[in-house]
TIFIDO-674219 format. One line per 3 residues: number of its first residue (from 0); their letters; for each residue z, x, y of N, C-alpha, C. Coordinates in pm, whole numbers, plus 50000, padded with zeros to 5 digits. Each point is the difference from the previous one (the first is absolute). Example, Ala and Ser with C-alpha at 12.3 -4.5 7.8 and 13.67 -1.06 7.14 Angstrom:
BEGIN
0	AS	50780,51319,49431,50000,49911,50119,50000,50090,50120  49928,49965,50105,50006,50082,50119,50073,49923,50109
END
This chain:
BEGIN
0	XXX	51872,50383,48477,49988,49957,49860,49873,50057,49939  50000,50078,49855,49863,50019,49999,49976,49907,49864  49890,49971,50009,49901,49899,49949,49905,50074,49902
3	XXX	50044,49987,49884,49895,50104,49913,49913,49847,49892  49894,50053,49926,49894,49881,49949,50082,50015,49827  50081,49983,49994,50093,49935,49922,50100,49858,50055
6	XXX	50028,50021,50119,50080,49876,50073,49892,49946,50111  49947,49979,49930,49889,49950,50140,49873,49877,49940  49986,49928,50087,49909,49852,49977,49904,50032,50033
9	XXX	49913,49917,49926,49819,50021,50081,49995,49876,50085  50147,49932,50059,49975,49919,50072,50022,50052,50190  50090,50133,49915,50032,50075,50117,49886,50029,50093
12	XXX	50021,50050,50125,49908,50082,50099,50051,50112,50095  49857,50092,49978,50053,50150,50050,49894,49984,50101  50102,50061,50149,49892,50032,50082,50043,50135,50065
15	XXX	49891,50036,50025,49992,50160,50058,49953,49996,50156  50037,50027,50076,49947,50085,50107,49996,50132,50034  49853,50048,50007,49967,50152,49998,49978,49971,50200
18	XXX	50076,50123,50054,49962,50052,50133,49958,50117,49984  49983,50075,50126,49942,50107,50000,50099,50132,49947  50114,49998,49972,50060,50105,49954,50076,49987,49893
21	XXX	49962,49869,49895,50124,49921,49950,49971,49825,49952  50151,49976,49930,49951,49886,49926,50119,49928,49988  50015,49861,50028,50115,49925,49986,49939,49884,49840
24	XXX	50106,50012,49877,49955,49936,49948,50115,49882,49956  49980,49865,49913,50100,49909,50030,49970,49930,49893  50069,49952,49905,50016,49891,49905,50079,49873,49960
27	XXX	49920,49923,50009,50064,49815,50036,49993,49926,49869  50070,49924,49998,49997,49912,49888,49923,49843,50027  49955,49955,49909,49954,49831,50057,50067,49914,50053
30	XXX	50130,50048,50055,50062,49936,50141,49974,50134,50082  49885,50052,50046,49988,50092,50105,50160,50078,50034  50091,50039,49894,50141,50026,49996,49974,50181,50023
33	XXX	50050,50083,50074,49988,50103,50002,50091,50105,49879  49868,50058,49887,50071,50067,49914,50031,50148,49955  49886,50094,50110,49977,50122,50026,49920,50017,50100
36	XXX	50063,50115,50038,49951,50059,50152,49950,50147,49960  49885,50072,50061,50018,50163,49976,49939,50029,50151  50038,50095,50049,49905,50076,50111,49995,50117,49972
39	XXX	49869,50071,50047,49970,50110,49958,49952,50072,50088  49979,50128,50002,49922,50064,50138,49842,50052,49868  49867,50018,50056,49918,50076,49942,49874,50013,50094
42	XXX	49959,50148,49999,49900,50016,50126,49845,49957,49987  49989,49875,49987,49870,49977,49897,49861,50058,50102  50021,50055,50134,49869,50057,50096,49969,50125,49906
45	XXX	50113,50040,49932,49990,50204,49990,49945,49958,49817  50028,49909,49941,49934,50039,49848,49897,49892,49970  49956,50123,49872,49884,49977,49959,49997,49808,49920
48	XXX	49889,49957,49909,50043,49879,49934,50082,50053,49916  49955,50094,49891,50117,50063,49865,50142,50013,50084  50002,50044,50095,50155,50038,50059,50093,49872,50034
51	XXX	49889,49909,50077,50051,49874,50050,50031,49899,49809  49876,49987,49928,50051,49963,49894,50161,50026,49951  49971,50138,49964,50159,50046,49940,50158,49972,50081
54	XXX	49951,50023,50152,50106,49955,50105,50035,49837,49938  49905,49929,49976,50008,49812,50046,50078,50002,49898  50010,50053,49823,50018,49984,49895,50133,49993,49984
57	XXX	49985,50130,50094,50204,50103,49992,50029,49959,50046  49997,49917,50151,50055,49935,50075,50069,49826,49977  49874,49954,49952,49967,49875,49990,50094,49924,49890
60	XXX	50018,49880,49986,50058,49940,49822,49892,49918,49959  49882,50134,49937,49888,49969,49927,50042,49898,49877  50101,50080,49934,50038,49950,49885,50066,49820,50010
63	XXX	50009,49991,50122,50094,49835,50008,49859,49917,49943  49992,49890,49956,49966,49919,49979,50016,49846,50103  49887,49938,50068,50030,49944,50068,49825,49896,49998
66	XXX	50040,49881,50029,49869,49920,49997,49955,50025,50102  50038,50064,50133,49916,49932,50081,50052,50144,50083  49914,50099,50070,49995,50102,50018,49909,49979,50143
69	XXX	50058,50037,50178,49943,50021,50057,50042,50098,50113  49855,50005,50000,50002,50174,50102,49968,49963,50149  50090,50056,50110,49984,49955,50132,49962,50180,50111
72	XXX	49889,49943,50029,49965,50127,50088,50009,49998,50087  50120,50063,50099,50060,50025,50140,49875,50110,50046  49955,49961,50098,49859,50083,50058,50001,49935,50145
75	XXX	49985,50028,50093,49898,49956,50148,49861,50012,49996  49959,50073,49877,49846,49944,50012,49932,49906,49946  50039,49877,50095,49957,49834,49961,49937,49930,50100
78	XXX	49941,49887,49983,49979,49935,50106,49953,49883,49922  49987,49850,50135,49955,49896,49891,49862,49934,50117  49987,49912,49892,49851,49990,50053,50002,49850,49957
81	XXX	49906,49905,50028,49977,49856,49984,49886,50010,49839  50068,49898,49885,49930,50034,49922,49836,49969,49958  49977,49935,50131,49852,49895,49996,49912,50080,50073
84	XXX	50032,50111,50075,49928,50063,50064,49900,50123,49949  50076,50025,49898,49936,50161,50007,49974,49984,49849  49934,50083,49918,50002,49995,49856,50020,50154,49910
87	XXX	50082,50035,49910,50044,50116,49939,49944,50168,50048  49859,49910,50011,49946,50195,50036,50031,50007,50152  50051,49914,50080,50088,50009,50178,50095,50084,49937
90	XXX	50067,49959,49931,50131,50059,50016,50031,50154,49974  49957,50085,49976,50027,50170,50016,49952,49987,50167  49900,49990,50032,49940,50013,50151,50154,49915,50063
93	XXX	50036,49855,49991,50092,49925,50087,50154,50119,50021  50024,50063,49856,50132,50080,50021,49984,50143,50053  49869,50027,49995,49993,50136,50062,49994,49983,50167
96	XXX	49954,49884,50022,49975,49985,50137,50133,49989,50091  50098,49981,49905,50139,49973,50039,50080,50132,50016  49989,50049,49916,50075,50105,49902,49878,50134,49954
99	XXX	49928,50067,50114,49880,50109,49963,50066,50102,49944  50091,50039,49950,50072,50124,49884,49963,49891,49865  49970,49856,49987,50004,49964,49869,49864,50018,49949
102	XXX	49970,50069,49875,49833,50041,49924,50047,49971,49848  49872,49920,49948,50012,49971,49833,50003,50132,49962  49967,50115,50073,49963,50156,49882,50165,50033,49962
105	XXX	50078,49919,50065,50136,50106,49984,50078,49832,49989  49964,49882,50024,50119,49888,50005,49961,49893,49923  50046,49898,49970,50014,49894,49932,50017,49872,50073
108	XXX	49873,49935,50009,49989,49908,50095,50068,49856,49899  50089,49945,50057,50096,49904,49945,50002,49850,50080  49942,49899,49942,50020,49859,50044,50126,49902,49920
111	XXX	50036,49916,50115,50139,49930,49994,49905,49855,50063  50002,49878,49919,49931,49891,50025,50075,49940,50034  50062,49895,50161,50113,49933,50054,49937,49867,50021
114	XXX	49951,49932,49890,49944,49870,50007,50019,49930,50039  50125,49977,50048,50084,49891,50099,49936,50019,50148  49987,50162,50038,49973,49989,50115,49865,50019,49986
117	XXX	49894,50007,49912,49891,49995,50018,49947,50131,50043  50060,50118,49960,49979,50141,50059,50007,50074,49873  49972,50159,50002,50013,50119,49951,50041,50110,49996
120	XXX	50101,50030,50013,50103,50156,49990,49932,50113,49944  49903,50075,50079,50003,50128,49983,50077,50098,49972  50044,50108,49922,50001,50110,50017,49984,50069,49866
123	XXX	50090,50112,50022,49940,50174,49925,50151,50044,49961  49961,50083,49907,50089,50099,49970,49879,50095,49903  50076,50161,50009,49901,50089,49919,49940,49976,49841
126	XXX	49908,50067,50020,49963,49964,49870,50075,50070,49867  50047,50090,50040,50105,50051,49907,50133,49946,49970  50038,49913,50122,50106,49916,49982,49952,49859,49900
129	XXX	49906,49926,50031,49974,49929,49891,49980,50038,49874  49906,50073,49998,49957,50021,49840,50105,50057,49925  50099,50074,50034,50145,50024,49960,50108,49871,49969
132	XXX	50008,49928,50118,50070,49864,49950,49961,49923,49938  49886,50000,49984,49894,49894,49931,50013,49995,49814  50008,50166,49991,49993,50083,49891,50135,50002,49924
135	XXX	50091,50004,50075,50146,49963,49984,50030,49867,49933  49997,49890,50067,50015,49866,50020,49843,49916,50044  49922,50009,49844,49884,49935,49988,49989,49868,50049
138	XXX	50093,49913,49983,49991,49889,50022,50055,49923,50091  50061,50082,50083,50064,49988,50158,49932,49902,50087  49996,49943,50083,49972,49950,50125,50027,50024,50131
141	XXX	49896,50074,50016,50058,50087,50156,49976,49965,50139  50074,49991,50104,49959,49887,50171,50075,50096,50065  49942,49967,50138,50070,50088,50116,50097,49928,50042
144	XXX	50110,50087,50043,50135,49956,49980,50029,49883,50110  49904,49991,50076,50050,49870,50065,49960,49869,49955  49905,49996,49926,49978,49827,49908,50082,49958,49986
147	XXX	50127,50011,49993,50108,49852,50015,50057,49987,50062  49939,50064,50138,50097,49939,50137,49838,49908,50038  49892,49972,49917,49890,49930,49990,50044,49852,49965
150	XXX	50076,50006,49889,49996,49881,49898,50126,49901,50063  50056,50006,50114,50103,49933,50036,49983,49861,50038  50054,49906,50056,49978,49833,50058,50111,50025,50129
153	XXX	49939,50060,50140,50124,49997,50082,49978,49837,50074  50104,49992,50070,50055,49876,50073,49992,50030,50064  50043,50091,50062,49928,50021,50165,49888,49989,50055
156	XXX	49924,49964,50137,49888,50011,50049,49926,50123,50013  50089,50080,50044,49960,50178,49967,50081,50036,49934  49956,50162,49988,50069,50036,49902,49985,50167,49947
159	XXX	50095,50042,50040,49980,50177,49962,50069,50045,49879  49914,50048,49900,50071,50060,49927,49992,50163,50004  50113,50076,50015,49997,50136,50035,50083,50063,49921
162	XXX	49952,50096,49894,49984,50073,49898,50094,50172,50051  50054,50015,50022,50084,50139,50007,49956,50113,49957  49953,50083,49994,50020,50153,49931,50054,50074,50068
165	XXX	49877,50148,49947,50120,50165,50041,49882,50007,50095  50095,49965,50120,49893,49989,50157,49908,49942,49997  49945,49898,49922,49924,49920,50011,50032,49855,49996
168	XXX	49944,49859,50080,50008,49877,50017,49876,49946,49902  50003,49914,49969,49850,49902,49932,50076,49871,50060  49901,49901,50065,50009,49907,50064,49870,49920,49928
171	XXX	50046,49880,49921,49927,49861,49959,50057,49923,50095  49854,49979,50104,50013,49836,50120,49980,49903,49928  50047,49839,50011,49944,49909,49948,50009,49901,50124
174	XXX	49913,49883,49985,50018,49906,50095,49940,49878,49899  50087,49955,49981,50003,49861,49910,49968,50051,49871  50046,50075,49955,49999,50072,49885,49878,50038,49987
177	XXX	49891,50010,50123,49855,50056,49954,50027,50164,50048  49971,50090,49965,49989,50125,50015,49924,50063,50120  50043,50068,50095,49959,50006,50120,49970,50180,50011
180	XXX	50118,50043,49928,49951,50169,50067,50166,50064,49831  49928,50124,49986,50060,50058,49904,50003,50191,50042  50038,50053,50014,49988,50121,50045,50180,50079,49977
183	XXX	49933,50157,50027,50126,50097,49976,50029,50060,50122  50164,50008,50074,50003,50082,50109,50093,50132,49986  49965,50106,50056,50076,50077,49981,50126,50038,50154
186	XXX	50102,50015,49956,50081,50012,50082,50145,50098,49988  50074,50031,50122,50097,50149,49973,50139,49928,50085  49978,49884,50073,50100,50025,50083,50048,49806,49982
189	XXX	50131,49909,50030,50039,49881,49941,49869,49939,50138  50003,50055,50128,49882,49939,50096,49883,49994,49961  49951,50094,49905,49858,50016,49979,49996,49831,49881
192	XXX	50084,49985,49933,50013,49896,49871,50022,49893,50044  50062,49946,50128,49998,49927,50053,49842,49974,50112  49939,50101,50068,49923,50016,50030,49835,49922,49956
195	XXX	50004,50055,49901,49889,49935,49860,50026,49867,49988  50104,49924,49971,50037,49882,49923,49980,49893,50122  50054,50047,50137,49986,49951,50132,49836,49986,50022
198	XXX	49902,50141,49968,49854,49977,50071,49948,49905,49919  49991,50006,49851,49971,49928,49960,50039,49825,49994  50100,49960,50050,50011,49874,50014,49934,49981,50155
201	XXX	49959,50055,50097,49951,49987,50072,49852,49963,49988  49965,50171,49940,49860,49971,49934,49926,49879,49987  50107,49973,49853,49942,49837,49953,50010,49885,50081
204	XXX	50114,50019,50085,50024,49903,50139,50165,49866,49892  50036,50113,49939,50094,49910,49904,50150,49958,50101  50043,49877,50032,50068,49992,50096,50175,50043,49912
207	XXX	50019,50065,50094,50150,50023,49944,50071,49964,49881  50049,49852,50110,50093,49909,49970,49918,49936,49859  49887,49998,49961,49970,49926,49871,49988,50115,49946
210	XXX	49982,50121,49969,49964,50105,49925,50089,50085,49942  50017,49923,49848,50105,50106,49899,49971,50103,49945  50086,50114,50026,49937,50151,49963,50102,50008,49829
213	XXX	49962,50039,49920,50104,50071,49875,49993,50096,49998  50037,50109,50023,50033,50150,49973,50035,50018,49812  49956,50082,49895,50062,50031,49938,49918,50157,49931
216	XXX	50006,50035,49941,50017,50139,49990,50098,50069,49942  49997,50157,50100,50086,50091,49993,50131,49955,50116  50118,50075,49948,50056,49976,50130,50004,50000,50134
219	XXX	50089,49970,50064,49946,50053,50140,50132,50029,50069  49997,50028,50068,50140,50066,50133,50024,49908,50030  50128,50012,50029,50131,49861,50076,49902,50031,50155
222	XXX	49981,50085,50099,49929,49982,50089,49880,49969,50037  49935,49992,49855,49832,49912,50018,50054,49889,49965  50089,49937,49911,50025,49877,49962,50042,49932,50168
225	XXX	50093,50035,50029,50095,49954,50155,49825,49975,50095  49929,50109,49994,49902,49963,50096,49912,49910,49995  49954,49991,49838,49930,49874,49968,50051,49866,50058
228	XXX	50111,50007,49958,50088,49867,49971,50014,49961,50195  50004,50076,50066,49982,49975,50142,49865,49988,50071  49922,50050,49926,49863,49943,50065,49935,49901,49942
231	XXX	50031,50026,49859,49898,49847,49916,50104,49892,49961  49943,49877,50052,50083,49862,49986,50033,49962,49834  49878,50035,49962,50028,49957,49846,49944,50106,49900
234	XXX	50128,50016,49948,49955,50157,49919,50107,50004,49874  49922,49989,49877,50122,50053,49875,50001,50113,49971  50115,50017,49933,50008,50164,49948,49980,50003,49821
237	XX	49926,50014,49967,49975,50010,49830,49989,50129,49973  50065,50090,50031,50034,50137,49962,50041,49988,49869
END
């Protein structure tokens, strides 16, 4: 359906996710009702800001009209930190120490405040990638794309939430809904994905039988699904 700013509410909301080669964008109505979809491919490593500007424009539905406009940055260069500990000028030193390819001369150091858990979401994306989206969509609100596998109330005692991509896992631990461990794994084979999801409940010492995993994401293979579903006791599929 396309959605042009003639048929469109400022009660509506547009959200974008920019990855590294590309952009999924989506428009809801104030019943969160799905009213447009676009995906796009664009190489935002290879252009300049003017190039990336003109790309977001042509690409984008600048022209929609929408109250509430937010931008989600799919990146692995994140990390979180306790928010009582450290104070603003830590944080370039806390993400480089994680992540040493990340430097303010070339990136955009980005905070995500998870007040519930009393912590701080690091990360980055280039600086050409912001000041381009920024420039685009002034009044945007932009978070790393996992803040709302943050904002949940699980029932379970543990609790995995595991995030899908293109060969990549993101795993949010929780244990009584307090936040325990957040990280990205990369993986090629359905053992290696099972592999990760297994060390880490070990890791944390999360016992099986109480520990609900949600998968949702990208798709996945009928033979990673079959394998999950045989090693982990409690596991949804939100594909």
């Amino acid at each position: 359906m396309q959605v042009t700013g003639n048929n469109i509410s400022n009660a509506y909301k547009m959200s974008i996710r920019i990855f590294s080669d590309g952009f999924s964008l989506y428009i809801t109505d104030d019943t969160n009702s799905l009213l447009s979809t676009k995906h796009g491919k664009i190489n935002f490593a290879q252009l300049s800001v003017n190039e990336l500007k003109e790309a977001l424009r042509s690409e984008l539905e600048v022209e929609t009209v929408c109250g509430i406009i937010e931008i989600s940055i799919e990146t692995d260069c994140f990390t979180l930190i306790p928010d009582s500990l450290f104070s603003a000028e830590d944080y370039a030193a806390l993400l480089q120490f994680q992540h040493p390819t990340f430097s303010l001369s070339s990136d955009k150091l980005l905070t995500d405040e998870l007040l519930i858990h009393k912590a701080i979401l690091l990360y980055s994306c280039s600086n050409r990638l912001y000041e381009a989206v920024m420039s685009v969509y002034n009044e945007a609100s932009v978070r790393h794309h996992l803040v709302p596998y943050f904002k949940v109330d699980y029932k379970d005692e543990y609790q995995l939430q595991v995030v899908n991509r293109q060969g990549k896992l993101d795993i949010v631990a929780f244990k009584n809904n307090s936040v325990q461990l957040a990280n990205t794994y990369e993986y090629s084979t359905d053992e290696d994905f099972l592999y990760h999801l297994t060390h880490v409940r070990e890791q944390l010492q999360f016992a099986d039988a109480s520990c609900s995993v949600i998968l949702s994401g990208e798709a996945i293979t009928m033979s990673l699904e079959l394998l999950l579903s045989k090693h982990i006791r409690k596991i949804q599929f939100q594909l």
